[in-house]
C-alpha positions in Angstrom: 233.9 -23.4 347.1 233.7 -25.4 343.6 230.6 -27.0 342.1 232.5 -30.4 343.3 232.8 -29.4 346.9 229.5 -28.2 347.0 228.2 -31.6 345.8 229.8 -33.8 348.0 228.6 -31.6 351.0 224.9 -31.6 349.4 225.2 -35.9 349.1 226.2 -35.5 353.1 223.2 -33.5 354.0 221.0 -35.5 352.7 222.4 -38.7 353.7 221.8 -37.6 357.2 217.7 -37.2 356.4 217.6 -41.4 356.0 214.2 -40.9 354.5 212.6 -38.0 352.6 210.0 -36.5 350.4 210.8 -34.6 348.1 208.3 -31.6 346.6 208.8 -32.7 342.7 207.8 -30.4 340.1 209.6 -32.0 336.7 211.6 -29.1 336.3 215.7 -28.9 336.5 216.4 -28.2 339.9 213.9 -30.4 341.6 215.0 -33.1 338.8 218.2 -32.6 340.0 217.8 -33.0 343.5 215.9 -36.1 343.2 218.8 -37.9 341.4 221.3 -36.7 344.1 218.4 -38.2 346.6 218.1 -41.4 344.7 221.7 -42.0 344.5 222.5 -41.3 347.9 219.6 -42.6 349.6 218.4 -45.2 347.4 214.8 -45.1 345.7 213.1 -47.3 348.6 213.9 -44.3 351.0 213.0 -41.5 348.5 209.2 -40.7 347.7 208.5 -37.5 345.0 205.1 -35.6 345.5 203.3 -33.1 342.9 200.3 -31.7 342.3 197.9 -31.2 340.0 195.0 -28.0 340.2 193.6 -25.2 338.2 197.1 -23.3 337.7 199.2 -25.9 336.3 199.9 -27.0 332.7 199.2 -31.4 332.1 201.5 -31.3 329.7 204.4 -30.2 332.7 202.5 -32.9 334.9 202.8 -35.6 332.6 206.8 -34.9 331.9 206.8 -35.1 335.8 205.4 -38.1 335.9 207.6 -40.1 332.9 210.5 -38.1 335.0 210.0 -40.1 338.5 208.8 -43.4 336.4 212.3 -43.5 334.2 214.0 -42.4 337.9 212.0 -45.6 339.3 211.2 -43.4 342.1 207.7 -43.7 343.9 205.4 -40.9 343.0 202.3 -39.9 344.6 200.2 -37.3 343.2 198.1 -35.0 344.8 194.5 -33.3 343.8 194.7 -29.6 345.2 192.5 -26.8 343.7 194.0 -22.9 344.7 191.1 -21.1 344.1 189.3 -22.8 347.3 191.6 -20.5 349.2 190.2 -16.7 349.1 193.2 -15.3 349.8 194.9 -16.9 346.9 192.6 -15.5 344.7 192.2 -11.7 345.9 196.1 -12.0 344.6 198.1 -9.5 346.6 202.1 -9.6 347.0 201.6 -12.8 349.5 199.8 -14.8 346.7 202.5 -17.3 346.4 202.9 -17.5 350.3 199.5 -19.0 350.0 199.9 -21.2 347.4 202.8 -22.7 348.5 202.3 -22.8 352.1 198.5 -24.9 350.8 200.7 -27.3 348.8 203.5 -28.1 351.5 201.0 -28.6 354.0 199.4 -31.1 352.3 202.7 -32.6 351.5 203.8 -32.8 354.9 200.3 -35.2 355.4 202.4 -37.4 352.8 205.5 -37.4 354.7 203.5 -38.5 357.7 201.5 -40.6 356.4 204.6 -42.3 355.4 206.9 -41.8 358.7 209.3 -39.6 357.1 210.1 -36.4 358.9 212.4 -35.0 356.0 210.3 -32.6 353.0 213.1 -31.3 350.7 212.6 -28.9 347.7 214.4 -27.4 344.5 214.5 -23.8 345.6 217.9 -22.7 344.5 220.2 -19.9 346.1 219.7 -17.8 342.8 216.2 -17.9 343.8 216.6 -16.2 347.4 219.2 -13.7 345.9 217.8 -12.3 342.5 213.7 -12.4 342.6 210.7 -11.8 345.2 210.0 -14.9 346.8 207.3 -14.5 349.3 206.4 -18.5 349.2 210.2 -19.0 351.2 208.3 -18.3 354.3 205.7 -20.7 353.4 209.1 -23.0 353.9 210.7 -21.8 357.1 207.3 -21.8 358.9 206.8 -25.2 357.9 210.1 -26.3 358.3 210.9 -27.9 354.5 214.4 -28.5 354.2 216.1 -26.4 350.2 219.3 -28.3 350.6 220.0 -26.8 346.7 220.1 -23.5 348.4 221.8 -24.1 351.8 224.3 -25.5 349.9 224.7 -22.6 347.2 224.1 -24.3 344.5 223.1 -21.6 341.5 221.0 -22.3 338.6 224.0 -22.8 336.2 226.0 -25.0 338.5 222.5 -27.4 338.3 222.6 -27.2 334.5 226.2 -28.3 334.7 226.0 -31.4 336.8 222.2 -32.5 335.5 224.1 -32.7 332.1 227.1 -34.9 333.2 224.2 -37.1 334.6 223.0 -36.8 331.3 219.4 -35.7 333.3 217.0 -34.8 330.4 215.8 -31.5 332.2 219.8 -30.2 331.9 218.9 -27.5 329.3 214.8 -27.6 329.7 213.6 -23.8 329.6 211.7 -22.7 332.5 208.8 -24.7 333.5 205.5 -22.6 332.8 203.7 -24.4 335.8 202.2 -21.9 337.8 199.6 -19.6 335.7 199.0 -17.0 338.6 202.4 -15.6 338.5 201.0 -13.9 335.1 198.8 -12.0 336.3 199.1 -8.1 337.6 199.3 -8.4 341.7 195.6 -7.0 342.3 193.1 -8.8 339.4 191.2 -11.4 341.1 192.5 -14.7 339.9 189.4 -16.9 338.9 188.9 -20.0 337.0 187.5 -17.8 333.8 191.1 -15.6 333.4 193.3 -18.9 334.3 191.3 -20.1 331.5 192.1 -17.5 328.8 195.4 -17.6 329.9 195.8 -21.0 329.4 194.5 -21.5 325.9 196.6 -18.1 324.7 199.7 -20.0 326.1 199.0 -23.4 324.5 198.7 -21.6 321.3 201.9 -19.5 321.9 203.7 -23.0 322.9 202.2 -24.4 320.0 204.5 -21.7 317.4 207.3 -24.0 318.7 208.7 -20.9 321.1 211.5 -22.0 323.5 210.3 -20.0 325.9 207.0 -17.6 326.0 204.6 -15.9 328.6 201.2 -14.3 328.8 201.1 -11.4 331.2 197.6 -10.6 332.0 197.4 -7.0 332.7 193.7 -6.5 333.0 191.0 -7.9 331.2 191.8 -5.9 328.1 195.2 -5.8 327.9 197.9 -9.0 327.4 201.5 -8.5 327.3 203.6 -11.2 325.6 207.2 -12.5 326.6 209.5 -14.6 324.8 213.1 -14.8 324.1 215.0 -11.9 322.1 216.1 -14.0 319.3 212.7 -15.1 318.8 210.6 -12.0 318.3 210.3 -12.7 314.6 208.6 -15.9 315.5 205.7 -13.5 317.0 206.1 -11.4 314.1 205.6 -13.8 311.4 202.8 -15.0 313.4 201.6 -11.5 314.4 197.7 -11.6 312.7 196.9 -15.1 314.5 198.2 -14.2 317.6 196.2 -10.9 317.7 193.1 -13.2 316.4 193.8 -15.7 319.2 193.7 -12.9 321.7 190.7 -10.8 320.5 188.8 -14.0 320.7 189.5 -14.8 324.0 188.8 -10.6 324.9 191.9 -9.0 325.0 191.6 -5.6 323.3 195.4 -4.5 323.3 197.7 -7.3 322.9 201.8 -6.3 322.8 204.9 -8.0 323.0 207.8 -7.0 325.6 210.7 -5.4 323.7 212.9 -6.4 326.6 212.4 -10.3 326.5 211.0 -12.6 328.5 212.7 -12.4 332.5 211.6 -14.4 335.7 209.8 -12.8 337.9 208.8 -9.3 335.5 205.4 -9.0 337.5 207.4 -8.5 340.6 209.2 -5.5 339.1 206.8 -2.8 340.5 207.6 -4.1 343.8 211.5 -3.0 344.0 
């Protein structure tokens, strides 16, 4: 089936929702599926939810927020704070099970409170097919429609058609939203780590890095990810960085000679 195909069958499944919320997190698939929403539903039956909490970036909140205002779709934002939940924070392989089964429960109060039955979110079908996804339960136990991924639409394909709706987020890097998916499954996740991790990111970010990641190993060692072709950017900057890091702790601070990848915490799972 062509990318065409596939789009006129996604604008047909979600005709048939009338009314939905969609999960919004600002980033290119959920961006994506918010326009197809908007344009087949119209913005008075569409309503965007996101969250902001302890694991999140506010620059990637704000961008979500200009996002649904330039959309002129209806955005309600929601308070919610992870480390509350205890088995969040012991962070074994069903972390983000927890986390995102937390979130879409208190989404699904939106949808009710608004007398829509329909949640829809971005997950793709690269997503069920090339990484560990343990929050994909979270989705089929509370019955949240991924209309992206019924209808097999890949990463790429998204790219394609977000840029021929000229969609800002058509070439936007990975979002760096969720801080816990850097650290080793087994180190406690508390506010203190989420908080080392976050400055050592801004400052990465602030190199002007396309893309870059701050794998806590354990409360000595840091492991840094970014693109190939921008190693040298870490090397020219190689005495601040290890600066940065010894003040925040870290004793041992590399960078990953294979680049950064989705998902590299999860490789000691397979």
């Amino acid at each position: 089936m062509d990318i065409m195909e596939k789009y006129e069958r996604l604008k047909k499944d979600i005709e048939k929702a009338g009314r939905v919320v969609v999960a919004f997190s600002g980033g290119v698939d959920s961006t994506f599926l918010l326009k197809v929403c908007k344009d087949t539903l119209g913005t008075q039956n569409v309503i965007a939810v996101t969250a902001t909490s302890p694991i999140r970036f506010q620059e990637d909140f704000e961008n979500t927020r200009n996002l649904a205002k330039e959309m002129g779709i209806k955005l309600i934002e929601l308070k919610v704070n992870e480390l509350e939940n205890e088995l969040f924070k012991r962070n074994d392989e069903l972390r983000c099970y927890y986390c995102k089964f937390g979130l879409l429960s208190k989404i699904k109060e939106v949808a009710k409170s608004n007398n829509i039955d329909r949640i829809l979110d971005g997950t793709n079908y690269d997503d069920v097919r090339t990484d560990y996804r343990p929050g994909i339960r979270a989705l089929k136990e509370l019955e949240i429609l991924s209309p992206l991924r019924d209808n097999e639409f890949t990463k790429e394909e998204i790219r394609k058609l977000s840029k021929e709706f000229k969609l800002k987020t058509w070439d936007r890097p990975p979002l760096g939203c969720c801080l816990a998916t850097r650290f080793r499954y087994g180190i406690r996740i508390n506010e203190e780590r989420l908080e080392k991790l976050r400055k050592m990111e801004n400052y990465l970010r602030s190199l002007g890095l396309t893309l870059d990641r701050a794998r806590y190993h354990d409360d000595n060692t840091i492991r840094i990810e970014t693109l190939p072709q921008e190693m040298d950017v870490i090397m020219k900057n190689r005495e601040q960085i290890v600066k940065m890091a010894k003040g925040l702790g870290f004793k041992y601070i590399s960078m990953d000679l294979q680049g950064y990848r989705t998902g590299s915490m999860n490789e000691v799972l397979r």
